[in-house]
N, C-alpha and C positions, 0 to 999 in steps of 0.2 A: 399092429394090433390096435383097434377102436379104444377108446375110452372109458374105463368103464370100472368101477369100483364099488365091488357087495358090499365090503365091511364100512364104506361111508352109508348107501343105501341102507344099511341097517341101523345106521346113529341118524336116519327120519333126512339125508340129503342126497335124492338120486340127482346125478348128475347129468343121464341121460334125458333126463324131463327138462334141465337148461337146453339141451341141444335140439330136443323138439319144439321148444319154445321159442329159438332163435330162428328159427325153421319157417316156423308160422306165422312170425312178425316180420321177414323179408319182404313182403309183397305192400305190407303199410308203409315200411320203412322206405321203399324204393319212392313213393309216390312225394316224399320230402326232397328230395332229389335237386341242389341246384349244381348251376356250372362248376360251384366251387368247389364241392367234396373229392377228393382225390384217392379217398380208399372207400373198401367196400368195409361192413360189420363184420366185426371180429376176430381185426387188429388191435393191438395193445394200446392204442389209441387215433383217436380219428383224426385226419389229417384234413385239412380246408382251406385254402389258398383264395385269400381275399381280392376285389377288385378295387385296385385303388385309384381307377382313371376318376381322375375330374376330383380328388380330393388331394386338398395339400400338404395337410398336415393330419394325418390317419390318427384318431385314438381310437382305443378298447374301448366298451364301456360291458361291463359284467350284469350278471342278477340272476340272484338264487332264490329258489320259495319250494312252501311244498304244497301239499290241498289241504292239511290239517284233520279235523277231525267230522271235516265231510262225508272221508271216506266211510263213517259207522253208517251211513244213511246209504252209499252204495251197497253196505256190504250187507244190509237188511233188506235191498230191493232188489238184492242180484243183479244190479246193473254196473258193468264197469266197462262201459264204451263212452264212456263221454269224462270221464274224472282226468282223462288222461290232456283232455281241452284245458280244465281249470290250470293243470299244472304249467301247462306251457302259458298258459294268460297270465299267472301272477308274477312270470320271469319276464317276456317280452312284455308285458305293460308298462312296467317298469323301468327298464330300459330305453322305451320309447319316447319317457320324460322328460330324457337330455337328452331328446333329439337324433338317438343313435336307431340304423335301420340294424335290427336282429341277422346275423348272419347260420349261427345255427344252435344247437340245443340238445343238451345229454339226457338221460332220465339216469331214477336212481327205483329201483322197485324191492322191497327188502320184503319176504315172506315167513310164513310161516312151514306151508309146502309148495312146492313150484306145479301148480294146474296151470300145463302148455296152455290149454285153449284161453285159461280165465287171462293167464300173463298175453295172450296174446290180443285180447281186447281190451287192458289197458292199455298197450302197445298203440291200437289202432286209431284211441285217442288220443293221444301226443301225437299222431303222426296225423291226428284231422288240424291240430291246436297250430301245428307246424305249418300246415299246407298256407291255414288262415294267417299266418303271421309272416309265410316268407320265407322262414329259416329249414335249414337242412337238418334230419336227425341223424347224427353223422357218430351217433355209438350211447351207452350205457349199462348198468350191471340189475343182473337181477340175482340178488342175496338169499339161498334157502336157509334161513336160522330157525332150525324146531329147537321149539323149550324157549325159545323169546318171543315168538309171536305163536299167535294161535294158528291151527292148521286153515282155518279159510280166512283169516286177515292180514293185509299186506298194509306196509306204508309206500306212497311215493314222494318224489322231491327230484328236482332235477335245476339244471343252470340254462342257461344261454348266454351268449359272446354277442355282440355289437358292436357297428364300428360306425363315426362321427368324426367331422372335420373338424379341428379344434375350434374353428372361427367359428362355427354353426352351431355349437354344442350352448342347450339354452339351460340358464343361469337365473338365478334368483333380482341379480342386479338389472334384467330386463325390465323389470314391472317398474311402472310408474301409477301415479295417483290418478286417477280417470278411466284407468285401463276397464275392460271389462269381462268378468268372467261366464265362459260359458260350459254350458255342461252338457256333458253326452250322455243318453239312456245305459243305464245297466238292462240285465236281464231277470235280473232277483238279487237274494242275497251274495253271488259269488264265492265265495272262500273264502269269509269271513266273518265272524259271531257264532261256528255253528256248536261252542261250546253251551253259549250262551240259549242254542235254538234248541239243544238238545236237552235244557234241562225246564224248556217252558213246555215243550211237547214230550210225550212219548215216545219215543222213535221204534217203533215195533211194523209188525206188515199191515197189522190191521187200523193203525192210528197212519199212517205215511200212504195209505189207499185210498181214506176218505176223502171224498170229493166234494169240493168247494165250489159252490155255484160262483162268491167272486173272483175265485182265482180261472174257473174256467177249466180245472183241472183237479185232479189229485194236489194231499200237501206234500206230497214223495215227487211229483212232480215238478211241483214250483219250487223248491228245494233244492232238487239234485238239476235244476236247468246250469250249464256250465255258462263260464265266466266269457264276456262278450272281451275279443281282441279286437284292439283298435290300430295294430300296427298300419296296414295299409292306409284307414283314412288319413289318419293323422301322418303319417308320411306322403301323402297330399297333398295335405294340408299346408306342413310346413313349406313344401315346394312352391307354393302361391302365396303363402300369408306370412307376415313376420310374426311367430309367436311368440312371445312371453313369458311364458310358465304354462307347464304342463302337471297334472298331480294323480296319480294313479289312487283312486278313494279306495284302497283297502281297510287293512284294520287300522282301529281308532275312528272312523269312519270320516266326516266333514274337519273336525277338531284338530286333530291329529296332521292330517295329510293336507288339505287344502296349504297349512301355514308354511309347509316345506321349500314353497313353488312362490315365496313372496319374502322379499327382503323386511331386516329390523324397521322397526318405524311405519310399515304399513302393513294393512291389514285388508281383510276379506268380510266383505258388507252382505250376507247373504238375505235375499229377501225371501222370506218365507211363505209368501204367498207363491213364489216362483219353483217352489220344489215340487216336480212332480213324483209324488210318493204314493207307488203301487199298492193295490187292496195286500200283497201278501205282507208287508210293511206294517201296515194297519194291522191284520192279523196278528203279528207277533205281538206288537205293541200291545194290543186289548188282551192278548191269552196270558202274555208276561207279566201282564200292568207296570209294563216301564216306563219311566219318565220321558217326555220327548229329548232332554237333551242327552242321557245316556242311547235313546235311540240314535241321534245324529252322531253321538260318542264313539261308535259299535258298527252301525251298518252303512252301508252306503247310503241308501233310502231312495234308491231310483236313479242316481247320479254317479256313475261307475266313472267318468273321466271329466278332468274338466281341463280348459284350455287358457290362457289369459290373451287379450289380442286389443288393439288398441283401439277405442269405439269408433273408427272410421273404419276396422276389416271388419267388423260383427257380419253384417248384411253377408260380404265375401265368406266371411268364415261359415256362415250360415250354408251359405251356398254352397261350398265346395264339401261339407260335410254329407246336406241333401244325395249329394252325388252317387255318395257312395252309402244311402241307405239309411241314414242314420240322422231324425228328426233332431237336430240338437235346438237349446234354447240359450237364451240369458238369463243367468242365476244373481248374478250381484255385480259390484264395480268395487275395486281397489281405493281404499280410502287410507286417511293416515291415523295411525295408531297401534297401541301395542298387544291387543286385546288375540290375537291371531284370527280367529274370526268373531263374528260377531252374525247370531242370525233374529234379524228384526220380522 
Protein backbone atom coordinates (compact mmCIF):
# COMPACT_ATOMS: atom_id res chain seq x y z
CA UNK A 1 0.00 0.00 0.00
CA UNK A 2 1.65 3.63 -1.18
CA UNK A 3 1.73 6.23 1.42
CA UNK A 4 -0.51 8.15 2.08
CA UNK A 5 -2.51 9.87 4.86
CA UNK A 6 -6.14 12.12 4.63
CA UNK A 7 -6.25 12.76 8.29
CA UNK A 8 -2.55 14.54 8.25
CA UNK A 9 -3.74 16.12 4.68
CA UNK A 10 -6.23 17.56 6.61
CA UNK A 11 -4.14 19.25 9.70
CA UNK A 12 -2.74 21.45 6.13
CA UNK A 13 0.54 18.30 5.60
CA UNK A 14 0.16 16.21 2.37
CA UNK A 15 2.64 14.09 2.27
CA UNK A 16 2.30 13.18 -1.07
CA UNK A 17 3.43 16.75 -2.35
CA UNK A 18 6.92 15.72 -0.38
CA UNK A 19 7.21 12.69 -2.79
CA UNK A 20 6.36 14.80 -5.95
CA UNK A 21 8.81 17.13 -4.70
CA UNK A 22 11.54 14.61 -4.28
CA UNK A 23 10.65 13.54 -7.76
CA UNK A 24 11.28 16.86 -9.39
CA UNK A 25 14.43 17.54 -7.69
CA UNK A 26 16.14 14.24 -8.82
CA UNK A 27 17.36 15.56 -12.06
CA UNK A 28 19.21 18.81 -10.23
CA UNK A 29 20.29 16.70 -7.72
CA UNK A 30 21.98 14.16 -10.10
CA UNK A 31 24.03 16.95 -11.84
CA UNK A 32 25.96 17.51 -7.94
CA UNK A 33 27.07 14.23 -8.55
CA UNK A 34 30.85 13.34 -7.59
CA UNK A 35 32.91 10.06 -7.40
CA UNK A 36 32.33 10.05 -3.79
CA UNK A 37 28.61 9.73 -3.01
CA UNK A 38 27.68 6.31 -2.50
CA UNK A 39 23.91 6.46 -2.01
CA UNK A 40 21.20 7.63 -3.97
CA UNK A 41 18.22 10.30 -2.11
CA UNK A 42 16.17 9.15 0.24
CA UNK A 43 18.15 7.16 2.61
CA UNK A 44 18.20 7.98 6.12
CA UNK A 45 21.28 9.48 5.56
CA UNK A 46 23.81 10.33 2.84
CA UNK A 47 26.66 8.28 2.75
CA UNK A 48 30.16 9.79 0.98
CA UNK A 49 33.40 8.23 0.89
CA UNK A 50 36.20 10.76 0.90
CA UNK A 51 39.50 10.68 -1.30
CA UNK A 52 42.21 10.72 0.92
CA UNK A 53 45.15 10.12 -1.66
CA UNK A 54 47.87 12.60 -1.32
CA UNK A 55 46.61 13.87 2.21
CA UNK A 56 48.39 12.92 5.36
CA UNK A 57 46.72 13.75 7.95
CA UNK A 58 42.75 14.33 6.75
CA UNK A 59 40.62 16.88 8.99
CA UNK A 60 36.89 17.74 8.76
CA UNK A 61 36.39 21.17 8.66
CA UNK A 62 32.20 21.97 8.78
CA UNK A 63 30.02 25.25 8.05
CA UNK A 64 26.45 26.01 8.61
CA UNK A 65 24.40 29.31 7.35
CA UNK A 66 21.19 30.05 6.10
CA UNK A 67 20.06 33.16 3.34
CA UNK A 68 18.23 35.08 6.14
CA UNK A 69 15.81 37.37 5.39
CA UNK A 70 16.71 37.63 1.61
CA UNK A 71 14.36 35.28 1.21
CA UNK A 72 11.07 38.19 1.79
CA UNK A 73 12.66 39.88 -1.43
CA UNK A 74 12.35 36.15 -3.37
CA UNK A 75 9.20 35.66 -2.07
CA UNK A 76 7.85 39.27 -3.34
CA UNK A 77 9.53 38.56 -6.80
CA UNK A 78 8.52 35.10 -7.17
CA UNK A 79 11.91 34.06 -7.91
CA UNK A 80 13.38 31.19 -6.14
CA UNK A 81 15.99 29.66 -8.52
CA UNK A 82 18.82 31.24 -7.44
CA UNK A 83 18.48 31.69 -3.23
CA UNK A 84 19.20 28.22 -3.45
CA UNK A 85 23.25 29.59 -4.80
CA UNK A 86 23.33 32.16 -1.68
CA UNK A 87 22.73 29.17 0.71
CA UNK A 88 25.45 26.93 -0.47
CA UNK A 89 27.94 30.23 -0.86
CA UNK A 90 27.60 31.28 2.89
CA UNK A 91 28.55 27.42 3.96
CA UNK A 92 31.41 26.68 1.36
CA UNK A 93 32.80 30.24 1.63
CA UNK A 94 33.36 29.60 4.62
CA UNK A 95 34.92 26.67 4.83
CA UNK A 96 37.14 27.65 2.10
CA UNK A 97 38.99 30.11 4.71
CA UNK A 98 40.88 27.16 6.27
CA UNK A 99 41.83 26.01 3.28
CA UNK A 100 39.50 23.07 3.23
CA UNK A 101 38.04 21.77 -0.44
CA UNK A 102 34.03 21.28 0.23
CA UNK A 103 33.28 17.77 -0.21
CA UNK A 104 29.33 17.92 -0.03
CA UNK A 105 26.34 19.73 1.26
CA UNK A 106 22.61 19.10 2.85
CA UNK A 107 19.80 21.67 2.69
CA UNK A 108 17.29 22.26 5.09
CA UNK A 109 13.77 23.87 3.53
CA UNK A 110 11.18 24.18 6.28
CA UNK A 111 7.51 25.53 4.77
CA UNK A 112 4.59 26.54 5.24
CA UNK A 113 2.84 24.30 2.41
CA UNK A 114 4.97 21.86 0.25
CA UNK A 115 4.50 23.54 -3.83
CA UNK A 116 6.37 20.43 -5.55
CA UNK A 117 7.34 22.74 -8.40
CA UNK A 118 8.34 26.03 -6.04
CA UNK A 119 10.42 23.30 -3.62
CA UNK A 120 11.71 22.09 -6.71
CA UNK A 121 13.35 25.39 -7.73
CA UNK A 122 14.94 26.11 -4.70
CA UNK A 123 16.14 22.67 -5.03
CA UNK A 124 17.70 23.64 -8.54
CA UNK A 125 19.55 26.28 -6.75
CA UNK A 126 21.56 24.58 -4.30
CA UNK A 127 22.22 22.16 -6.80
CA UNK A 128 23.61 25.14 -9.40
CA UNK A 129 25.61 26.63 -5.83
CA UNK A 130 26.78 22.94 -5.58
CA UNK A 131 27.85 22.41 -9.22
CA UNK A 132 29.91 25.95 -8.58
CA UNK A 133 31.64 24.78 -5.52
CA UNK A 134 32.41 21.16 -6.30
CA UNK A 135 30.43 19.51 -3.70
CA UNK A 136 27.84 16.74 -3.98
CA UNK A 137 24.08 17.29 -2.67
CA UNK A 138 24.19 14.05 -1.18
CA UNK A 139 20.50 14.57 0.95
CA UNK A 140 18.23 17.05 3.11
CA UNK A 141 14.59 17.56 4.44
CA UNK A 142 11.88 19.45 3.39
CA UNK A 143 9.53 20.33 6.73
CA UNK A 144 5.52 21.17 5.91
CA UNK A 145 4.73 23.20 9.24
CA UNK A 146 1.28 24.93 8.61
CA UNK A 147 0.33 27.43 11.48
CA UNK A 148 4.18 28.32 11.78
CA UNK A 149 5.02 29.50 8.53
CA UNK A 150 2.82 31.17 6.08
CA UNK A 151 1.26 29.10 3.19
CA UNK A 152 3.80 30.69 0.32
CA UNK A 153 6.91 31.23 2.78
CA UNK A 154 9.64 28.91 3.50
CA UNK A 155 13.01 29.30 5.22
CA UNK A 156 16.22 27.49 4.08
CA UNK A 157 19.61 26.68 5.70
CA UNK A 158 21.64 24.02 5.06
CA UNK A 159 25.59 22.65 6.07
CA UNK A 160 28.58 21.46 4.15
CA UNK A 161 31.48 18.98 5.20
CA UNK A 162 35.15 19.82 4.01
CA UNK A 163 38.09 18.14 4.20
CA UNK A 164 42.06 19.77 4.79
CA UNK A 165 45.51 18.43 5.38
CA UNK A 166 46.17 19.30 8.91
CA UNK A 167 49.65 20.74 7.59
CA UNK A 168 47.81 23.05 4.96
CA UNK A 169 45.02 24.15 7.03
CA UNK A 170 45.54 28.11 7.07
CA UNK A 171 45.72 29.73 10.37
CA UNK A 172 45.84 33.18 11.80
CA UNK A 173 49.62 32.71 12.88
CA UNK A 174 50.39 32.86 8.90
CA UNK A 175 50.25 36.57 8.58
CA UNK A 176 53.14 38.74 9.05
CA UNK A 177 53.73 42.56 9.06
CA UNK A 178 54.14 43.51 5.21
CA UNK A 179 51.87 40.77 4.04
CA UNK A 180 49.40 42.12 1.61
CA UNK A 181 45.79 41.99 1.36
CA UNK A 182 43.80 41.40 -1.66
CA UNK A 183 40.34 41.37 -2.44
CA UNK A 184 37.94 39.62 -4.73
CA UNK A 185 34.80 41.37 -6.34
CA UNK A 186 31.37 40.41 -4.80
CA UNK A 187 28.42 40.45 -6.82
CA UNK A 188 26.20 42.92 -4.58
CA UNK A 189 24.95 42.61 -1.32
CA UNK A 190 25.04 38.80 -0.90
CA UNK A 191 23.21 37.58 2.23
CA UNK A 192 23.88 39.93 4.36
CA UNK A 193 22.38 43.46 5.77
CA UNK A 194 18.99 42.62 4.03
CA UNK A 195 17.41 43.48 7.45
CA UNK A 196 18.85 46.45 7.39
CA UNK A 197 17.85 46.76 3.27
CA UNK A 198 14.60 46.00 3.93
CA UNK A 199 13.71 48.71 6.22
CA UNK A 200 15.53 51.64 4.02
CA UNK A 201 13.45 50.27 0.97
CA UNK A 202 10.11 49.18 0.44
CA UNK A 203 10.19 45.76 -0.61
CA UNK A 204 6.85 45.43 -2.60
CA UNK A 205 6.71 44.38 -6.60
CA UNK A 206 6.24 47.67 -7.49
CA UNK A 207 9.34 49.60 -5.42
CA UNK A 208 11.79 45.99 -6.28
CA UNK A 209 10.77 46.56 -10.40
CA UNK A 210 12.11 50.10 -10.60
CA UNK A 211 14.77 50.45 -12.66
CA UNK A 212 17.94 51.91 -12.07
CA UNK A 213 19.85 53.53 -14.77
CA UNK A 214 23.12 52.96 -12.31
CA UNK A 215 22.49 49.76 -11.33
CA UNK A 216 21.70 48.79 -14.96
CA UNK A 217 18.88 46.95 -13.85
CA UNK A 218 15.83 46.59 -11.46
CA UNK A 219 16.47 47.13 -7.47
CA UNK A 220 14.82 43.50 -7.20
CA UNK A 221 17.45 42.63 -9.43
CA UNK A 222 20.57 43.90 -8.04
CA UNK A 223 19.34 42.64 -4.70
CA UNK A 224 18.32 39.11 -5.21
CA UNK A 225 21.75 38.63 -7.66
CA UNK A 226 23.09 35.45 -5.58
CA UNK A 227 26.28 35.18 -3.51
CA UNK A 228 29.61 34.83 -5.76
CA UNK A 229 31.45 31.08 -4.71
CA UNK A 230 34.93 31.28 -4.69
CA UNK A 231 35.65 27.63 -3.92
CA UNK A 232 37.41 26.75 -7.24
CA UNK A 233 39.62 29.91 -7.44
CA UNK A 234 40.85 29.98 -4.41
CA UNK A 235 41.41 26.22 -4.39
CA UNK A 236 43.84 27.28 -7.21
CA UNK A 237 44.96 29.50 -5.77
CA UNK A 238 46.16 27.84 -2.80
CA UNK A 239 47.83 25.09 -5.03
CA UNK A 240 50.43 27.87 -6.55
CA UNK A 241 50.49 30.49 -3.71
CA UNK A 242 51.14 30.30 -0.11
CA UNK A 243 48.43 31.99 1.44
CA UNK A 244 47.95 33.59 4.65
CA UNK A 245 44.60 34.41 5.66
CA UNK A 246 41.53 34.04 3.96
CA UNK A 247 38.17 35.98 5.22
CA UNK A 248 34.82 35.42 3.97
CA UNK A 249 33.20 39.37 4.12
CA UNK A 250 29.88 38.40 5.36
CA UNK A 251 27.92 39.92 8.26
CA UNK A 252 29.64 42.66 10.15
CA UNK A 253 31.03 43.46 6.96
CA UNK A 254 35.05 44.74 6.64
CA UNK A 255 35.18 45.18 10.74
CA UNK A 256 34.04 42.26 11.88
CA UNK A 257 35.48 39.59 9.52
CA UNK A 258 38.69 40.89 7.83
CA UNK A 259 40.16 40.79 11.85
CA UNK A 260 39.41 36.89 12.03
CA UNK A 261 42.08 35.96 9.30
CA UNK A 262 44.97 38.05 11.29
CA UNK A 263 46.72 37.34 14.58
CA UNK A 264 46.69 39.78 18.19
CA UNK A 265 49.04 42.55 17.57
CA UNK A 266 48.41 43.21 13.99
CA UNK A 267 46.08 44.57 12.09
CA UNK A 268 44.42 45.44 8.56
CA UNK A 269 45.47 48.90 6.76
CA UNK A 270 42.70 49.38 4.43
CA UNK A 271 43.09 52.15 1.98
CA UNK A 272 40.17 53.62 1.11
CA UNK A 273 40.75 55.01 -2.02
CA UNK A 274 41.23 51.07 -3.13
CA UNK A 275 37.73 49.89 -2.33
CA UNK A 276 35.96 49.47 -5.29
CA UNK A 277 32.30 50.28 -4.04
CA UNK A 278 29.50 49.47 -6.62
CA UNK A 279 26.54 52.31 -7.60
CA UNK A 280 24.06 49.74 -5.75
CA UNK A 281 26.27 50.48 -2.34
CA UNK A 282 26.04 54.03 -3.06
CA UNK A 283 22.37 53.63 -3.37
CA UNK A 284 21.62 52.16 -0.03
CA UNK A 285 23.98 54.44 1.65
CA UNK A 286 22.20 57.86 0.15
CA UNK A 287 18.52 56.06 0.55
CA UNK A 288 19.59 54.97 4.19
CA UNK A 289 21.70 58.11 5.03
CA UNK A 290 24.09 55.67 6.67
CA UNK A 291 27.20 56.46 7.97
CA UNK A 292 30.24 55.16 5.93
CA UNK A 293 31.47 53.22 8.68
CA UNK A 294 28.27 51.40 9.66
CA UNK A 295 28.26 50.89 5.93
CA UNK A 296 31.72 48.99 6.06
CA UNK A 297 30.22 47.57 9.55
CA UNK A 298 27.13 45.81 7.57
CA UNK A 299 27.94 45.06 3.91
CA UNK A 300 30.55 43.83 2.07
CA UNK A 301 30.87 47.05 -0.11
CA UNK A 302 32.07 45.21 -3.33
CA UNK A 303 34.68 43.02 -1.65
CA UNK A 304 33.13 39.62 -1.05
CA UNK A 305 36.61 37.75 -0.28
CA UNK A 306 39.88 38.67 0.53
CA UNK A 307 42.99 36.84 0.57
CA UNK A 308 46.42 37.61 2.59
CA UNK A 309 49.73 36.67 0.50
CA UNK A 310 53.00 37.82 0.91
CA UNK A 311 54.01 41.11 -1.35
CA UNK A 312 56.31 39.04 -3.50
CA UNK A 313 52.95 36.43 -4.64
CA UNK A 314 50.61 39.63 -5.20
CA UNK A 315 51.42 39.91 -9.11
CA UNK A 316 51.15 35.62 -8.97
CA UNK A 317 48.03 35.93 -6.85
CA UNK A 318 46.82 38.48 -9.26
CA UNK A 319 47.50 36.28 -11.95
CA UNK A 320 46.15 32.93 -11.05
CA UNK A 321 42.90 34.61 -9.84
CA UNK A 322 42.64 36.48 -13.71
CA UNK A 323 42.50 32.87 -14.66
CA UNK A 324 39.64 31.96 -13.45
CA UNK A 325 37.70 35.25 -14.19
CA UNK A 326 37.82 37.17 -11.48
CA UNK A 327 39.51 40.79 -11.62
CA UNK A 328 40.83 40.91 -8.08
CA UNK A 329 43.00 43.87 -6.67
CA UNK A 330 45.19 45.20 -3.61
CA UNK A 331 43.05 46.40 -0.78
CA UNK A 332 45.73 47.19 2.19
CA UNK A 333 48.92 45.62 3.82
CA UNK A 334 49.10 44.04 7.27
CA UNK A 335 50.54 46.47 9.78
CA UNK A 336 51.16 46.19 13.55
CA UNK A 337 48.50 47.15 15.88
CA UNK A 338 45.47 46.44 17.69
CA UNK A 339 42.84 48.47 16.03
CA UNK A 340 41.57 45.18 13.89
CA UNK A 341 41.26 47.31 11.01
CA UNK A 342 41.81 50.56 10.32
CA UNK A 343 40.36 52.05 6.90
CA UNK A 344 42.40 55.34 5.98
Amino acid sequence: MKSYSESYKDAGVDITAGYRAVELMKTHIARTTTKGVLSPIGGFGGLFAPDLQGIKEPVLVSGTDGVGTKLKLAFVMDKHDTIGIDCVAMCVNDIICGGAQPLFFLDYIACGKNDPAKIAQIVSGVADGCVQAGAALIGGETAEMPGFYPEDEYDLAGFSVGIADRSKIIDPSMVHTGDVIIALPSSGVHSNGFSLIRKIFSITTSSLSQHYDDLGMSLGEALLAPTCIYVKPILSLLSQVSVHGISHITGGGFYENIPRSIPSGLMAKIERSACRISPLFALIQKQGQISEHDMFNTFNMGTGMTVIVAEDDVNKTLAVLKEHNIEAWCLGEIVEGDEGVAIC
